[in-house]
N, C-alpha and C positions, 0 to 999 in steps of 0.2 A: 152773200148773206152776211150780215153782221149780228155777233152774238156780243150781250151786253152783261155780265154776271151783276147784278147789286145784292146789298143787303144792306137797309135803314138809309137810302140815297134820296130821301125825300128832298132834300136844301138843293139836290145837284139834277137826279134825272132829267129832268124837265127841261133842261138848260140844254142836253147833252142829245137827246131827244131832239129838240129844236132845230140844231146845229145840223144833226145825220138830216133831215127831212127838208131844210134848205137847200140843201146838196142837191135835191131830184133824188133821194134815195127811198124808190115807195115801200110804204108800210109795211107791206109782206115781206120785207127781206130784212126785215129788224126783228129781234127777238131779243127780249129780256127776259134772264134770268133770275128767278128772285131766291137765296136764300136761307128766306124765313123771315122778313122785316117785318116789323112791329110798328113801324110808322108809315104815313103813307104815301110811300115808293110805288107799288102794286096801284093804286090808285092813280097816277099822276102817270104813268106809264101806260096804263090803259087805255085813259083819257087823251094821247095822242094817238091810239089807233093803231098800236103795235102789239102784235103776240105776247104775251106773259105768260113765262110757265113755271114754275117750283120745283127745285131742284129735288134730289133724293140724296142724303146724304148732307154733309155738311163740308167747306171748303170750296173754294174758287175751284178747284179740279173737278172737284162733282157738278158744280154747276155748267163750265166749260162741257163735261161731258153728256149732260143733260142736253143743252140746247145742240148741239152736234145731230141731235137725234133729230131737228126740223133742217136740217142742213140738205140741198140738195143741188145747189149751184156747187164749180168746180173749185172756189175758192170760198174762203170763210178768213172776217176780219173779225177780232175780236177786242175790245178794248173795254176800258174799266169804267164806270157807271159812276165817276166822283167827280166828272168836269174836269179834271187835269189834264186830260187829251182833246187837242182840239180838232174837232171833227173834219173840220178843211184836211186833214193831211189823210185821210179816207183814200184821195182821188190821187196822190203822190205813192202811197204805198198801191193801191193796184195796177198804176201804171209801172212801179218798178217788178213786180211781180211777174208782169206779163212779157214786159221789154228785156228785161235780164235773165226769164227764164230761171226763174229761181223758185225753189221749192217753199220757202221761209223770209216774207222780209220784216224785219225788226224795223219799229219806229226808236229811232234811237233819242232819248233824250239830251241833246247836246244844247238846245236852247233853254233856258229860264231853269240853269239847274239851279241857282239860288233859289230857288223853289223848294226843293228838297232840304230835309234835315241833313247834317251831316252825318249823323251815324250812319242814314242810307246811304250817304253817297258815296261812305268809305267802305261798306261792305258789299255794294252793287259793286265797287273799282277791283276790291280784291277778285270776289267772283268772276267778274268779267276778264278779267287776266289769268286767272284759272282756267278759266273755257278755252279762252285762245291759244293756251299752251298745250291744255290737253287736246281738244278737236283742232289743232291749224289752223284756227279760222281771225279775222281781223273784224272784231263787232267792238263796240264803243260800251253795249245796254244790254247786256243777256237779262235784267229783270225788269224788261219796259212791258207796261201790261196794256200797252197796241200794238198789233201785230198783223199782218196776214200769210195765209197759209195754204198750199195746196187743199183742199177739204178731203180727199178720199187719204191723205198721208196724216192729215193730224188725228182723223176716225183710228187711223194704229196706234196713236199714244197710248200708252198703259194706265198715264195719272196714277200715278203709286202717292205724288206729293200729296199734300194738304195746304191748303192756303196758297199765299202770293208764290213759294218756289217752285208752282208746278209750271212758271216759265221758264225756270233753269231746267224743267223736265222734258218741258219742247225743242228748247233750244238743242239740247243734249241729242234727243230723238230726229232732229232735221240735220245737225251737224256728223252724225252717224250715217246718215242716208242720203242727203242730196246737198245743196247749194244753199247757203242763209246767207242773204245780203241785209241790207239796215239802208234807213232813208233817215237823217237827223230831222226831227221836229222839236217843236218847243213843249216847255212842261210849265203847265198851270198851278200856279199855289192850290191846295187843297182849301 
């Protein structure tokens, strides 16, 4: 299952949409999260024949947690609804999930970081060296927003965050409990 959080992604969904559905990945196993767009996101998301549902609450966390609730395969991918993630690495991160036997794999942004502004990529660097030190673990991206995930493990997360750091909230949650490995992909200018 892949869960898709947007809000105002009308310039991108479509694109992103396209991408997951070239893969062979049928329609019922996409869901998009919408929330609250005022443009038309919810429309164009439709229009390819995938689930849309409306989150409760406000924030990437509520929305991640929203679509959790159509989740019923053993894994769940989720990635961000702005085109930055290229949908081809879908089929790298479930293979490493399944082969490495890992609870958590992190798409790690190691390609096209000139993509990024730098304020991010100085405070994703600290955070991510924060993580490593505090949980042992050797990750490049704790704040990449493609990911996949055992689904009945990330159903435990708490989502206390708001916004984009409720992946330092997963990360944190899988690095307490099982195995987070990373697969580098490239990152899309917004």
């Amino acid at each position: 299952m892949i869960l898709i959080p947007v809000l105002n992604e009308e310039k991108a969904i479509g694109y992103v949409l396209d991408e997951i559905l070239d893969l062979g990945i049928p329609r019922e196993n996409i869901v998009v999260i919408d929330g609250g767009s005022t443009d038309k996101t919810i429309e164009i998301a439709r229009s390819r024949g995938v689930r849309v549902v409306s989150q409760e609450g406000v924030g990437k966390a509520a929305a991640i947690r929203a679509g959790l609730r159509f989740v019923s395969t053993p894994y769940v991918l989720v990635m961000d609804g702005d085109y930055t993630y290229p949908a081809a690495y879908i089929i790298d991160l479930y293979k490493k999930i399944i082969s490495d036997e890992c609870d958590l794999v992190i798409g790690s942004r190691v390609f096209g970081r000139e993509s990024q502004k730098i304020l991010f990529k100085i405070g994703n660097k600290i955070l991510t060296t924060f993580f490593n030190i505090l949980y042992g673990v050797r990750i490049r991206d704790v704040l990449s927003g493609m990911y996949i995930a055992r689904a009945e493990e990330l159903k435990r997360v708490n989502f206390e965050m708001r916004g984009f750091s409720v992946e330092s909230e997963i990360v944190s949650h899988f690095a307490n409990l099982g195995r987070v490995c990373e697969t580098p992909i490239t990152y899309r200018s917004r």
